[in-house]
GUZA-429236 format. One record per residue (C-alpha): residue number from 1; x, y, z. Coordinates in Angstrom, 3 decimals. Layout:
<rs>
   resi          u          v          w
    NUM          X          Y          Z
...
</rs>
This chain:
<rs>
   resi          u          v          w
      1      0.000      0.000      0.000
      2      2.941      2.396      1.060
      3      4.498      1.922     -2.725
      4      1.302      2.047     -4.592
      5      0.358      5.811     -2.700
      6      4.193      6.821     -3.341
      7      3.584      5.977     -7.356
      8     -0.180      7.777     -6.829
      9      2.093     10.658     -5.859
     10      4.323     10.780     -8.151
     11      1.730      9.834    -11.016
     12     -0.149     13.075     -9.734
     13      3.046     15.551     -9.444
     14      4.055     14.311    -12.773
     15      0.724     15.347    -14.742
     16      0.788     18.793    -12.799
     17      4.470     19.359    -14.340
     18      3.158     18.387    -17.456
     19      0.360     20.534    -17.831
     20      1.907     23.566    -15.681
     21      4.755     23.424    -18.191
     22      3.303     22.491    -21.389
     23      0.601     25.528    -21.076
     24      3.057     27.794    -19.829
     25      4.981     27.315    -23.117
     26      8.674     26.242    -21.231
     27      9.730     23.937    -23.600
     28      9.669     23.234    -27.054
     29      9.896     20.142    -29.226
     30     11.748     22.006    -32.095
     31      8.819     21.475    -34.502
     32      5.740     23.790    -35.746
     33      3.650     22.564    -33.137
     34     -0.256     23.070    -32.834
     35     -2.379     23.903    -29.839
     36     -3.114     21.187    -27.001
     37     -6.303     20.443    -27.315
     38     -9.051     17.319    -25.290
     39     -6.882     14.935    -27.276
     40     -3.391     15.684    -26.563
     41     -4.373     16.782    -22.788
     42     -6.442     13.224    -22.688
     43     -2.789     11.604    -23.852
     44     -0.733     13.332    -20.614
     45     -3.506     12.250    -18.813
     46     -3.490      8.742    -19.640
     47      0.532      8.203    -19.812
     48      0.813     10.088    -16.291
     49     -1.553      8.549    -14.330
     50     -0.310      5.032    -16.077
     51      2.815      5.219    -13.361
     52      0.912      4.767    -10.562
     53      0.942      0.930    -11.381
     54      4.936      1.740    -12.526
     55      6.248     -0.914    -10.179
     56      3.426     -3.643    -10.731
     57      2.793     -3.583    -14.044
     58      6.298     -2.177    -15.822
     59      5.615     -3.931    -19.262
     60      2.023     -2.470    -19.462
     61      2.445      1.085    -18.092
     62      5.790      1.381    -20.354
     63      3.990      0.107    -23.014
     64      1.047      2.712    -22.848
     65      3.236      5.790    -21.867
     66      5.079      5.161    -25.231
     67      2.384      4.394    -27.274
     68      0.478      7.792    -25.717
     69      4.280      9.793    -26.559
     70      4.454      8.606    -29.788
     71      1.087      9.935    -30.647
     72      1.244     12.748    -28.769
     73      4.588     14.161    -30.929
     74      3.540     12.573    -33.934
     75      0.144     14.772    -33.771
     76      2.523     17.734    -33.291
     77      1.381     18.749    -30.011
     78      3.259     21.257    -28.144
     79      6.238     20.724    -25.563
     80      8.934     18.245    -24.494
     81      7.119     17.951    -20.895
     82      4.936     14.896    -22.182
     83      8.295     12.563    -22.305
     84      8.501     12.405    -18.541
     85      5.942      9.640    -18.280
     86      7.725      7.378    -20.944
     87     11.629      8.182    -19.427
     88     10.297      7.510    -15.524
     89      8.773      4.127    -17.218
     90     11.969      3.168    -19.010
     91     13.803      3.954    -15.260
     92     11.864      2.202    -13.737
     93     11.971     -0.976    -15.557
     94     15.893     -0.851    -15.207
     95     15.606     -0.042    -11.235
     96     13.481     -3.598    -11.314
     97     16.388     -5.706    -12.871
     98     13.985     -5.539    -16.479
     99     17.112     -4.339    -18.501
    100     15.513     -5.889    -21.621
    101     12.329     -4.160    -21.076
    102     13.922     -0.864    -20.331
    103     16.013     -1.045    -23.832
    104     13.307     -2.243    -25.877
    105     10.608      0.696    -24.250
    106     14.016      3.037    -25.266
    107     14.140      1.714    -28.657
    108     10.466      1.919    -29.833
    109     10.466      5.407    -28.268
    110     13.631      6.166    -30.217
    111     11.937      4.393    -33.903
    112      8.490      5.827    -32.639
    113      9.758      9.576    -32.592
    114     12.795      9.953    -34.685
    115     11.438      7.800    -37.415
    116      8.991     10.262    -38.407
    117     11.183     13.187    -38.185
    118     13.423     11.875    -40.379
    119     10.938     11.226    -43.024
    120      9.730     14.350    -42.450
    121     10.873     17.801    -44.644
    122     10.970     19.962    -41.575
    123     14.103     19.804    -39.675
    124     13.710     20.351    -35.861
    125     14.849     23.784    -34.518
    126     19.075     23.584    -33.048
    127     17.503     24.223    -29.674
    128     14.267     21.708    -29.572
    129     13.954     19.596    -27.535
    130     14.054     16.352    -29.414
    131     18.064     17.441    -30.011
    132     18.590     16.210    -26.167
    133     16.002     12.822    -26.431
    134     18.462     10.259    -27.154
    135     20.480     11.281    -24.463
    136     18.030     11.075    -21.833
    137     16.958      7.713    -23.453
    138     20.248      6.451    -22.490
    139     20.937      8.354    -19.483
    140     17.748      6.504    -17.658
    141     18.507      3.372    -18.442
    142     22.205      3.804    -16.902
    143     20.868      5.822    -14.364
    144     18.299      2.799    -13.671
    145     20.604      0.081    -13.832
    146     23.040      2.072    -11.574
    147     20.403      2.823     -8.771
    148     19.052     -1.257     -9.212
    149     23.035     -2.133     -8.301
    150     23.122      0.542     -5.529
    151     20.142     -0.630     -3.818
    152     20.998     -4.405     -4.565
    153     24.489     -3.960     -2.845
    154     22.816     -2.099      0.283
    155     20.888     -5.161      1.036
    156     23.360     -7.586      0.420
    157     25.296     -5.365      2.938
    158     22.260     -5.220      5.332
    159     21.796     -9.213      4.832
    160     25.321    -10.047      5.453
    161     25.272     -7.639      8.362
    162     21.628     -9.586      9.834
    163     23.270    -12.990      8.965
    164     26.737    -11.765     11.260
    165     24.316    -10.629     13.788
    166     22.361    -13.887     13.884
    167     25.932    -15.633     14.027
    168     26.966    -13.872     16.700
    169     23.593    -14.682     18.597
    170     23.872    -18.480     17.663
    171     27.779    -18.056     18.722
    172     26.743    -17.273     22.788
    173     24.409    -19.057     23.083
    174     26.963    -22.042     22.312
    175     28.823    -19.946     24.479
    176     26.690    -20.628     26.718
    177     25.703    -24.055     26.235
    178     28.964    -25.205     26.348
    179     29.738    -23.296     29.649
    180     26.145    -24.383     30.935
    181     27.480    -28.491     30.105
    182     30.955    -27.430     31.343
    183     30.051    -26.099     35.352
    184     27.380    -29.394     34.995
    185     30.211    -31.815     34.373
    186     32.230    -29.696     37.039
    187     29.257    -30.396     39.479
    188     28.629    -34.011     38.524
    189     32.426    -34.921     38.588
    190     33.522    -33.052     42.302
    191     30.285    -33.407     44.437
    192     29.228    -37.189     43.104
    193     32.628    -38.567     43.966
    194     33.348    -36.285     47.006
    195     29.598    -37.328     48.272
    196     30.043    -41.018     47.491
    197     33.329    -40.804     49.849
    198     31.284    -39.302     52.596
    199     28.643    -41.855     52.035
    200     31.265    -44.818     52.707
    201     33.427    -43.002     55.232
    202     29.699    -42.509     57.075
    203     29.122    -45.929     56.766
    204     32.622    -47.065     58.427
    205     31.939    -44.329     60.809
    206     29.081    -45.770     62.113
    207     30.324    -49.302     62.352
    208     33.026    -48.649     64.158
    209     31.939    -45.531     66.664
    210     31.464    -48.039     69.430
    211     33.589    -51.280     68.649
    212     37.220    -49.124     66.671
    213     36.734    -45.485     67.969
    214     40.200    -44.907     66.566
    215     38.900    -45.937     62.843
    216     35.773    -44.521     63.348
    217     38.106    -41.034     63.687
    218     40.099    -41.684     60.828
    219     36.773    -42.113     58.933
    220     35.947    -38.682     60.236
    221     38.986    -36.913     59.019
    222     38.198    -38.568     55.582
    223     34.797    -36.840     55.768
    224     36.072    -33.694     57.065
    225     38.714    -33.535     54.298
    226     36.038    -34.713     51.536
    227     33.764    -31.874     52.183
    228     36.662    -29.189     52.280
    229     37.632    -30.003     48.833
    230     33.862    -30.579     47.575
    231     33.548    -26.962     49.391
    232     36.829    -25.719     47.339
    233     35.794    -27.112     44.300
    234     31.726    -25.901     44.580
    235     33.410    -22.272     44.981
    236     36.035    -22.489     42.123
    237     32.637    -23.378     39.812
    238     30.258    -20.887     41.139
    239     33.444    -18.339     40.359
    240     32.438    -19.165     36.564
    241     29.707    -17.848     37.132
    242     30.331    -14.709     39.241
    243     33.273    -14.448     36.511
    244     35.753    -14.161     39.157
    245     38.078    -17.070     38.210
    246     37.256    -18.818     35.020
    247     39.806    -21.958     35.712
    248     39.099    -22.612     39.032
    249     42.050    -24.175     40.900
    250     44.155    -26.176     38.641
    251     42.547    -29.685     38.490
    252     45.245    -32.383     36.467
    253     46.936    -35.427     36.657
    254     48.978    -33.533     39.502
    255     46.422    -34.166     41.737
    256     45.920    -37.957     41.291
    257     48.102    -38.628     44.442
    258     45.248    -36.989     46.589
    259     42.701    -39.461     44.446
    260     44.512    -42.134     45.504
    261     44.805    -41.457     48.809
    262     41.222    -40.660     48.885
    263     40.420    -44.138     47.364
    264     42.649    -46.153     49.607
    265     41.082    -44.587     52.975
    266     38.195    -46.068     52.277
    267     39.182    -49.396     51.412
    268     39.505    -49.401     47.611
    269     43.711    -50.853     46.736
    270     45.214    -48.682     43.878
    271     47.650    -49.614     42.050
    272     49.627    -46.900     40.470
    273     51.847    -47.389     37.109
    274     53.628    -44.725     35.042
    275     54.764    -45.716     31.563
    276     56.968    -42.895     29.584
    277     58.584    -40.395     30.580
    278     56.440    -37.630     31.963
    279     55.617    -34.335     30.569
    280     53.232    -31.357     30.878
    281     50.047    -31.378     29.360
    282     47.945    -28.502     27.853
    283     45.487    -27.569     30.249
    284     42.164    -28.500     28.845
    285     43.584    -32.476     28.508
    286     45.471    -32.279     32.174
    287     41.973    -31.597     33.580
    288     40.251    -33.734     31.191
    289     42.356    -36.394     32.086
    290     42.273    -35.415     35.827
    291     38.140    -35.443     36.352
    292     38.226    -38.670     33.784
    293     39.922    -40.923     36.621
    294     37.908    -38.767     39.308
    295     35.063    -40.168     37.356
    296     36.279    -43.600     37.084
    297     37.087    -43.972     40.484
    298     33.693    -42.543     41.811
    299     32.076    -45.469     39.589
    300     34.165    -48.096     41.036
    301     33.210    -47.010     44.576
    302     29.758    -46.943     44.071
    303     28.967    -49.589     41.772
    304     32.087    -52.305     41.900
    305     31.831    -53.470     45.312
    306     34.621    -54.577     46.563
    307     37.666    -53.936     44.257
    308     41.143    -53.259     43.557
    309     42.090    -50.428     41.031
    310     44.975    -50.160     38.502
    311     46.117    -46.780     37.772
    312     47.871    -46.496     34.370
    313     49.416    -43.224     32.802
    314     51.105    -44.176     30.022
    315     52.651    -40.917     28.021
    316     53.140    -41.724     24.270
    317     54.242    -39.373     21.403
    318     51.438    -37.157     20.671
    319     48.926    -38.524     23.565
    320     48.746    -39.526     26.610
    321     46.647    -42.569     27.734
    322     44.815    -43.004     30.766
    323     43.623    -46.287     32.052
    324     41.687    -47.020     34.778
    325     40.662    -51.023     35.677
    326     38.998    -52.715     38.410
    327     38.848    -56.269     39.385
    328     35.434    -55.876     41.012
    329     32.021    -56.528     39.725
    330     30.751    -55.314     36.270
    331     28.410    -51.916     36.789
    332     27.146    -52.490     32.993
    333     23.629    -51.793     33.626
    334     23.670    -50.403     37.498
    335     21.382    -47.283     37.550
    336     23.242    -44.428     37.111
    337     26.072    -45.543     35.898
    338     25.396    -43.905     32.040
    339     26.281    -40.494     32.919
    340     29.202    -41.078     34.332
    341     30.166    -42.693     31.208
    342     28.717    -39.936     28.986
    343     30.479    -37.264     31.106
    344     33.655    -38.895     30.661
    345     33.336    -39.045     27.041
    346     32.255    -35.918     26.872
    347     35.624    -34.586     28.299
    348     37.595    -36.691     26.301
    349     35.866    -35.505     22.491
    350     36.305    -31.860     24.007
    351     39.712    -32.074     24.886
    352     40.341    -33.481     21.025
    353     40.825    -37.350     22.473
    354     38.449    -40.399     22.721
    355     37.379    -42.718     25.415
    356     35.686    -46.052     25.745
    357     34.611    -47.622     28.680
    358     32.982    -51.551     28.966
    359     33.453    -55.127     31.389
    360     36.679    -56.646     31.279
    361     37.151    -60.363     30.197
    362     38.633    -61.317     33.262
    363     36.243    -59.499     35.167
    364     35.554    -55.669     36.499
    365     35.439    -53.017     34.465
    366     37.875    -50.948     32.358
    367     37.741    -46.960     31.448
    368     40.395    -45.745     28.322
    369     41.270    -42.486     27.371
    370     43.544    -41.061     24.834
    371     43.845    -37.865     24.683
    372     46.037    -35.680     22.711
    373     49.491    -33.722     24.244
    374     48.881    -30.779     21.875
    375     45.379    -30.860     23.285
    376     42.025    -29.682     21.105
    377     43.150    -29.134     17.388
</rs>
């Protein structure tokens, strides 16, 4: 509706030029030229109001304002005014990408008004108008084809410049996916195998408070110490989110003494083997590796029942290899023992490595990750 009353407009402001100028005498064709009359006022009429269906109908309304300019000059009527209809038409078909039209509406206007003059025995005046025609034949179709590549280029700027927004949009909130999964898997990993050692260490506790005070204390301390780190560790996430310290407290393979420690208090044997000489590891794998093993031992304590653990670090060129086996009971199929798994994994395929997990044939269960030394590529 908004385009249709702008070409109403300029359909209306283009017949009041017309008339204003052509009975005011302020051009002239070039020609002896006779008085407008009905007819040749009834052919501005019709060719001016035509553009106020420009940009719906280009083929038609060019069609008719030529037709009504061709007959208006070849029935000698006076002015230069009446070829505004026919020039806005050929512009207009170039502005809509109609180059073709806008050449052929420029050619029959062209045949349409110069054939007849030169047929004719009357040469034009040196300072009619028809001396400056061809020009502005040619002039509107550049000047249309140059305002159809101006507009086109604006809106594949403004498209490229919606499609970076929309990137950018889609970027954080991957952003924040990823850092939504990341404090999740930071949650999952600390508190489920800080609060499984509590559980057992609760369990001993209460065994022994009468019978083994002295174990029963030793249990304690295990608890005490548990829940200090779980603590630590809950604040180092929750900094993520206050922004205050991104990495946390560094969590890697340096830390797998405490682990073991941890798993022997409460009656799990670990067995610790080193293969290759050792070296430092990019962050992102040293923790990945780190909460891997956290993870693996949590699922031996709750699900393996009694158990031994192997500890393997084996440091190869390129990657670094983590094993983790128990001799206890299989946990394929134990509630709750996917996610672990799917954590895991998880931290191995974002550190750039790979992991799989499944019963051993001798019995227990076996967790193996290989992660890369020049971590994520």
């Amino acid at each position: 509706m908004r385009i249709r009353r702008t070409d109403t407009l300029v359909a209306a402001g283009v017949l009041t030029g017309i008339v204003a100028g052509t009975y005011g005498g302020l051009s002239s064709s070039g020609f002896p030229e006779r008085p407008l009359d009905m007819a040749g006022l009834a052919l501005i009429t019709v060719s001016s109001l035509a553009l106020a269906f420009r940009r719906s109908a280009p083929l038609q309304v060019g069609t008719v304002t030529v037709a009504c300019a061709v007959a208006y000059y070849a029935l000698r009527y006076p002015g230069i005014f009446a070829a505004a209809p026919f020039l806005i038409s050929i512009y207009t078909a170039a502005v809509l990408g109609r180059r073709r039209l806008a050449v052929w509406l420029a050619v029959a206007v062209g045949v349409g008004i110069y054939g007849p003059i030169a047929l004719s025995d009357v040469d034009p005046a040196p300072d009619g108008g028809f001396t400056l025609l061809s020009g502005w034949l040619v002039a509107m179709v550049i000047l249309g084809e140059t305002a159809r590549s101006r507009r086109a280029y604006l809106g594949e700027v403004e498209r490229r410049a919606i499609e970076a927004e929309r990137t950018r949009e889609e970027a954080a909130l991957r952003r924040a996916d990823e850092e939504r999964l990341w404090i999740a898997q930071e949650l999952h990993d600390t508190l489920t195998h800080n609060i499984s050692v509590i559980n057992v260490q609760v369990s001993v506790a209460m065994q022994l408070l009468d019978g083994e005070p002295e174990l029963s204390r030793r249990a304690l301390a295990v608890i005490k110490e548990s829940g200090r780190e779980a603590m630590g560790e809950l604040r180092a996430t929750l900094g993520v989110l206050r922004q205050a310290d991104p990495e946390g407290p560094g969590a890697g393979l340096a830390r797998l003494p405490r682990l073991v420690a941890r798993a022997e208090a409460v009656g799990l044997p670990v067995r610790v083997l080193v293969v290759g000489e050792r070296r430092d590891l990019p962050p992102d794998v040293d923790r990945a590796a780190y909460r891997i093993a956290q993870e693996a031992f949590t699922n031996v304590l709750r699900h393996a029942g009694p158990a031994s653990i192997t500890l393997t670090t084996e440091y190869r060129p390129g990657t670094v290899v983590l094993r983790v086996e128990d001799d206890g009971r299989s946990p394929a199929g134990v509630a709750g023992y996917g996610m672990g798994l799917i954590g895991m994994r998880e931290r191995a395929v974002a550190a750039g490595g790979s992991l799989t997990a499944g019963p051993r044939p001798q019995g227990g269960f076996a967790v193996r990750a290989e992660l890369p030394l020049a971590g994520r590529p």
